[in-house]
C-alpha positions in Angstrom: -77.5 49.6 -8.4 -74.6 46.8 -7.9 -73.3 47.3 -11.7 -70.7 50.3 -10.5 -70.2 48.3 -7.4 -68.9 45.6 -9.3 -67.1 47.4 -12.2 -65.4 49.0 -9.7 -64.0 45.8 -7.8 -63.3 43.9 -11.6 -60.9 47.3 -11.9 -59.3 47.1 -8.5 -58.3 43.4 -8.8 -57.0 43.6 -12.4 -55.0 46.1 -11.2 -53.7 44.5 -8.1 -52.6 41.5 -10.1 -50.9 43.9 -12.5 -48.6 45.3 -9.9 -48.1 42.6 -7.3 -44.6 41.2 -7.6 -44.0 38.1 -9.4 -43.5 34.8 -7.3 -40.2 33.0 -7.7 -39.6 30.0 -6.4 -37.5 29.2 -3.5 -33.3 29.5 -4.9 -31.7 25.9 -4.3 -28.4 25.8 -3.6 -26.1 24.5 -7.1 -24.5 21.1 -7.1 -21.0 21.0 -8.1 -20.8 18.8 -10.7 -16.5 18.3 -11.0 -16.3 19.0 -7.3 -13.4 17.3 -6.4 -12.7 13.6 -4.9 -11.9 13.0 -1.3 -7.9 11.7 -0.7 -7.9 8.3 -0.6 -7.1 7.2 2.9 -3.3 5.8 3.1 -2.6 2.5 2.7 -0.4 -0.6 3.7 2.3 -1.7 0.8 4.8 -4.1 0.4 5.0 -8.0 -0.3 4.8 -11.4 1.0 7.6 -13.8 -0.7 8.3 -17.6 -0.2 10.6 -20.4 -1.8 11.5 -24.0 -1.0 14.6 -25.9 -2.4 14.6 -29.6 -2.3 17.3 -32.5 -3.9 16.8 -36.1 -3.4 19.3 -38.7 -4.4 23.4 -38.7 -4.0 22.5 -35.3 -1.6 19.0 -35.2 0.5 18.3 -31.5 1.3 15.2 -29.5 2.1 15.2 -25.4 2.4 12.3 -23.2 2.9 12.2 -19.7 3.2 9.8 -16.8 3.6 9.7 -13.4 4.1 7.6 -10.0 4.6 7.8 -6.3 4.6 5.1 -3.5 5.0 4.6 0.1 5.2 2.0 2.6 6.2 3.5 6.3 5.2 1.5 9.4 6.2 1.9 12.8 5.8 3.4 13.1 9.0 4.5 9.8 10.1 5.2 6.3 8.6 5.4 2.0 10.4 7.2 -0.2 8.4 7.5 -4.4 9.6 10.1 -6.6 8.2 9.7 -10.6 8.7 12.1 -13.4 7.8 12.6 -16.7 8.5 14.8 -19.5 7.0 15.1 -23.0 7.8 17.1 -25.9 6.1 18.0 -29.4 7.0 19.4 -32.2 5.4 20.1 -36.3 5.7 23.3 -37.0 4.6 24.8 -38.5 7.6 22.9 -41.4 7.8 21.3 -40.2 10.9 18.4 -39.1 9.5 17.2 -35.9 9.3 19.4 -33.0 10.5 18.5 -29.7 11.3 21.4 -27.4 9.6 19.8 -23.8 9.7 17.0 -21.7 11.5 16.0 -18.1 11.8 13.5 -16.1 12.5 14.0 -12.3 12.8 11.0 -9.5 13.1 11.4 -5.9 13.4 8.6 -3.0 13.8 9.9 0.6 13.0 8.2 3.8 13.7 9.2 7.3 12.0 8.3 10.8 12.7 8.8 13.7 9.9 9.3 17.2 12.5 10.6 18.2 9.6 10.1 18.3 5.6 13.2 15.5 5.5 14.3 14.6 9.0 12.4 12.5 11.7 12.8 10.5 14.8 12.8 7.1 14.9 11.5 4.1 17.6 12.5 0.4 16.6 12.1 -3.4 18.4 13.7 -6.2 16.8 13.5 -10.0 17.9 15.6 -13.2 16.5 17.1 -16.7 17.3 19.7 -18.1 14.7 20.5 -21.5 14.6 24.4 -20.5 13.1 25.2 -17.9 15.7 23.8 -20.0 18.7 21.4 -17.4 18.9 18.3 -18.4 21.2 16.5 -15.1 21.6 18.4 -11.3 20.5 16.2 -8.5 21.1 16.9 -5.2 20.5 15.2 -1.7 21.2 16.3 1.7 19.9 15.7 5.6 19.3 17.5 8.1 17.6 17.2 10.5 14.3 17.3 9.9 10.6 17.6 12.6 7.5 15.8 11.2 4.1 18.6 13.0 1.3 16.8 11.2 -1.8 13.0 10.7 -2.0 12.4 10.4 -5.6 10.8 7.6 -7.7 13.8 6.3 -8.9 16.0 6.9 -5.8 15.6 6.5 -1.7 18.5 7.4 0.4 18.7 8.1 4.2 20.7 8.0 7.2 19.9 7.4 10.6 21.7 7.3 14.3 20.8 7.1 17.3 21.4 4.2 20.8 20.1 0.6 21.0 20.0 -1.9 23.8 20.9 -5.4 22.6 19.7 -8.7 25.3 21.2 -11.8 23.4 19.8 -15.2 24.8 22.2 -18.1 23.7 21.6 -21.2 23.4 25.2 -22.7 24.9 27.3 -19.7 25.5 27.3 -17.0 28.0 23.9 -14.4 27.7 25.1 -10.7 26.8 23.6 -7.3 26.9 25.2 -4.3 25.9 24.1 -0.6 25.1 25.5 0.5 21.7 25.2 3.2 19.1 23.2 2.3 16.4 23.8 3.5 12.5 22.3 2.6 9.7 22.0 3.4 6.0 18.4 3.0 3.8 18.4 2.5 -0.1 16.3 1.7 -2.7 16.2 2.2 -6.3 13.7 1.6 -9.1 16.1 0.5 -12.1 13.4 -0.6 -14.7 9.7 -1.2 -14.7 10.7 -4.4 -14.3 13.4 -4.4 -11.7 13.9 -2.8 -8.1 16.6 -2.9 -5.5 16.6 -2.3 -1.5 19.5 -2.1 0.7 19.5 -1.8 4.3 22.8 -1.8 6.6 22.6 -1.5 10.3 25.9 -1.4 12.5 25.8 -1.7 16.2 29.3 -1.0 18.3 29.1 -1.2 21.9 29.3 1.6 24.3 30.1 -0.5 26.8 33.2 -3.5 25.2 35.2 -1.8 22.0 35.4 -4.9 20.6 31.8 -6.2 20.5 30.4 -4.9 17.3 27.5 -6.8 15.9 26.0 -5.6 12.2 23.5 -6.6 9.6 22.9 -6.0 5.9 20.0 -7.0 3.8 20.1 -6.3 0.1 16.7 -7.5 -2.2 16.3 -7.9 -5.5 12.9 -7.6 -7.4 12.1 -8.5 -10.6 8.2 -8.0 -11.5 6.7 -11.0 -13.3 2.6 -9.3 -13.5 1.3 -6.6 -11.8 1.3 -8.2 -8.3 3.5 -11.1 -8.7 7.8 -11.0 -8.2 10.4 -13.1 -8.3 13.3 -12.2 -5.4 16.6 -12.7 -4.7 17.9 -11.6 -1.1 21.2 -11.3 0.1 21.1 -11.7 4.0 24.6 -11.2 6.0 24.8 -10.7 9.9 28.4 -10.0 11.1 29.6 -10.4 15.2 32.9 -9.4 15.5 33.2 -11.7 18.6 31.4 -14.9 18.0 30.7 -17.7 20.0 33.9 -20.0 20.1 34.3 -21.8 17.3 31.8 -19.9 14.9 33.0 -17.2 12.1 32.0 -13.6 12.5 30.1 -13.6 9.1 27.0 -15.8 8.5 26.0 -14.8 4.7 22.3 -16.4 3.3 21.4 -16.3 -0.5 17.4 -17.1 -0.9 15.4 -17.4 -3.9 11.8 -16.8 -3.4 8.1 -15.8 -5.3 5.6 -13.5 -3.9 2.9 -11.1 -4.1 3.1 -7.3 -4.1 0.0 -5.7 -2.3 
């Protein structure tokens, strides 16, 4: 008396299978396979260079010198850090050992792009220099600056602005003065081999016409591996109103090697 009973429910499931919808499982989300890297974060470039000169004999002479310049550029905003330092002495007096020539400079820049090619600009420098009877120059500044060239092979710009100059010396009377600062920035990428940078600062007083003090730095690069240069630097630092008895042009030629980072 069950046979219909269960005929009946063999027919109801086979047909409930038949038209239940099939399962599918859960959709997972695709992986992109060529998504694109994240930017690397910017970086810190530049070089450290050093070089020593020594001659023993008819002339006794020992010269050292080192250097150091970074830069951190952003999309909006770049540091850049400058270090040099020279020192030379000799014995050729027959008082031994004579200190001829020592200086230390270090500046710290700041830029601000407000606009595709023109910024603002913050700077501290710091020195003492043996040859201008310099014991301690500092100097802090703010103004604008306009970047015409920004290519591979070319960078150009101009900047202007006012600078307060303390100048310790070591014998003569201490000065400070308030001055308009300008300044020109080049570099240029000649060869894979060979580079070129040239920076010229003037700085005439607002206060005394005739105190002008400037500085020029032009380097030479010549690539010897990937990381590793040979450089020539060209150093000059101008006062138009010396301490008495000194020039107003002190001009340094230094050979050094280094390593590009």
């Amino acid at each position: 008396m069950f046979q219909p009973f269960v005929q009946f429910a063999l027919l109801a499931a086979v047909h409930a299978a038949e038209a239940a919808p099939a399962v599918t499982p859960l959709a997972t989300a695709p992986i992109a396979q060529d998504a694109a890297a994240a930017p690397a974060a910017p970086a810190w470039t530049g070089n450290i260079s050093a070089g020593f000169v020594m001659t023993d004999g008819n002339s006794e002479m020992r010269q050292a010198n080192a250097s150091a310049d970074a830069t951190l550029k952003r999309e909006k905003d770049a540091f850049t850090l400058g270090f040099l330092w020279v020192y030379a002495e000799n014995n050729n007096t027959g008082a031994g050992w004579v200190l001829t020539d020592r200086k230390t400079f270090g500046r710290g820049k700041y830029d601000y792009f407000f606009a595709e090619k023109t910024y603002a600009y913050g700077l501290a420098t710091a020195e003492n220099d043996l040859l201008q009877d310099i014991s301690l120059r500092w100097t802090a500044g703010a103004g604008l600056g306009h970047q015409y060239l920004d290519t591979d092979a070319w960078k150009f710009a101009v900047e202007a602005g006012l600078a307060y100059i303390d100048t310790d010396y070591n014998a003569a009377t201490d000065t400070d003065d308030l001055t308009i600062r300008g300044s020109t920035n080049t570099a240029h990428k000649a060869s894979d081999t060979w580079s070129f940078t040239h920076i010229l600062e003037i700085y005439p007083s607002v206060e005394e016409g005739e105190d002008v003090y400037g500085r020029s730095q032009l380097t030479a690069d010549a690539k010897l591996s990937e990381n590793m240069l040979a450089s020539f630097k060209w150093v000059l630092d101008y006062d138009n109103t010396p301490v008495a008895g000194n020039d107003r042009v002190d001009n340094r030629y230094l050979l050094s090697v280094g390593w590009k980072f």
